[in-house]
C-alpha positions in Angstrom: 11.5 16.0 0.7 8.9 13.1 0.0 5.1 13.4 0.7 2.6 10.9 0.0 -1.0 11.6 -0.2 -3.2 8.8 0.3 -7.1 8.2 -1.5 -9.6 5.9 -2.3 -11.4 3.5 0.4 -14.3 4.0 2.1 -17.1 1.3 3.3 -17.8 -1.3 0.9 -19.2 -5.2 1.9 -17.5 -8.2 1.5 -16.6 -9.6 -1.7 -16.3 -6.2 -3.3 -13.8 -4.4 -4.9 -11.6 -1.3 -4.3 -9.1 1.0 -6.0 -6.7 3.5 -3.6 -4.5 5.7 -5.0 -0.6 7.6 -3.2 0.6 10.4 -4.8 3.9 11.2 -4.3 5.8 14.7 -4.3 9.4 14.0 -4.8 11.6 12.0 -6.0 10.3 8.4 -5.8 10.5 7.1 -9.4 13.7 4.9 -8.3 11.9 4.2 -5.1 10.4 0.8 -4.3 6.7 1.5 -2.9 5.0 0.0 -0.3 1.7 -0.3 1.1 0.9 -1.3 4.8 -2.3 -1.3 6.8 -3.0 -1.4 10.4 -6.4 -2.4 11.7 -7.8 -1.3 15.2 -5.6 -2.7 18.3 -2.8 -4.5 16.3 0.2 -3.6 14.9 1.1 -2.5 11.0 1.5 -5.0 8.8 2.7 -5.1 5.5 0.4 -5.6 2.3 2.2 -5.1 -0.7 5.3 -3.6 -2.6 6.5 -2.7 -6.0 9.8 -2.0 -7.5 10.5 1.6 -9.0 10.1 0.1 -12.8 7.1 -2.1 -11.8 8.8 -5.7 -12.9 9.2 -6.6 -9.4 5.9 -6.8 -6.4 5.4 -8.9 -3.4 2.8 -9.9 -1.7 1.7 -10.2 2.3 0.2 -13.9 1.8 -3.4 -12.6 3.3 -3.8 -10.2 0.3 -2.2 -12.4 -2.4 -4.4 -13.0 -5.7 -6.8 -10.7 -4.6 -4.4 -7.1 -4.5 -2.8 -5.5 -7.3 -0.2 -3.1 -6.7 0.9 -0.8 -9.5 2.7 2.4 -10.3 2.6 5.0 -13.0 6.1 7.1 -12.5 4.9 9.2 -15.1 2.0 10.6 -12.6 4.3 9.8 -10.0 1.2 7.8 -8.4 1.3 4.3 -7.0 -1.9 2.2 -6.8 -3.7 -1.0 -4.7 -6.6 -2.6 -6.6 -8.4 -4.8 -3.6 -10.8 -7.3 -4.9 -12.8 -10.3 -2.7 -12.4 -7.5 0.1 -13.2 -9.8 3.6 -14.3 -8.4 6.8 -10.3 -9.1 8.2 -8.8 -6.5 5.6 -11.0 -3.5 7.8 -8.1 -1.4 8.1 -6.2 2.3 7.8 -4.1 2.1 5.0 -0.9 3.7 4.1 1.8 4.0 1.8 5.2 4.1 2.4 8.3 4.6 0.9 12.3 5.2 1.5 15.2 5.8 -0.7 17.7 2.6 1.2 14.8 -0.1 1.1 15.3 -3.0 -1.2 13.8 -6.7 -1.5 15.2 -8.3 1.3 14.2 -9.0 4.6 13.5 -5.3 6.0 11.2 -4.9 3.0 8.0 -5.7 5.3 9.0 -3.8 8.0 7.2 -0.2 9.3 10.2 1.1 10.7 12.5 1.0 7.8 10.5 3.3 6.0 11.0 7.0 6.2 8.2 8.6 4.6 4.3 7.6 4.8 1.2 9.1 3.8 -1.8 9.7 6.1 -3.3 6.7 5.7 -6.9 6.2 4.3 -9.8 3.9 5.5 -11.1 1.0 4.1 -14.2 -0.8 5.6 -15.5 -3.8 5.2 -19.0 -5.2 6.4 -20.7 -8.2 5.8 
């Protein structure tokens, strides 16, 4: 059984940075990890993902340049480094993962994942 434990975020203003952090129980290390976010009234959307060795991430094209997704199998911990936060990327964030997903099309979509975490908050003000 996977379980993902979500941290970091918090209020910060625009044009800062943040660091959140998903700790996995499990096995994930062969896993492709994802992180999605869903802000009030719209549907979850995908942000970033990173293959189980770490040679491989894509990007949602809002976040690209500015997020860093990383893993550390070792800690069995994946990251999301958010710099130049805007006021758009207010949102609960969450990771996900499954054991069938690869990089293809279903890649950005919630409902091929299996396993999430409880999501953490990130707000931005201006």
């Amino acid at each position: 059984q996977v379980q993902l434990v979500e941290s970091g975020g918090g209020l910060v203003q625009a044009g800062d940075s943040v660091g959140l952090s998903c700790a996995a129980s499990g096995r994930t290390s062969r896993y492709i990890m994802a992180w999605f976010r869903q802000a009030p009234g719209k549907e979850r959307e995908f942000v970033a993902a990173i293959s189980w060795a770490g040679g491989r991430t894509v990007y949602a094209d809002s976040v690209k340049a500015r997020f860093t997704i990383s893993r550390d199998n070792a800690k069995n911990t994946v990251y999301l480094q958010m710099n130049g936060l805007k006021t758009e990327d207010t949102a609960v964030y969450y990771c996900a993962t499954d054991s069938l997903i690869s990089f293809g099309s279903r890649l950005t979509r919630p409902n091929e994942y299996d396993y999430w975490g409880q999501g953490t908050q990130v707000t931005v003000s201006s």
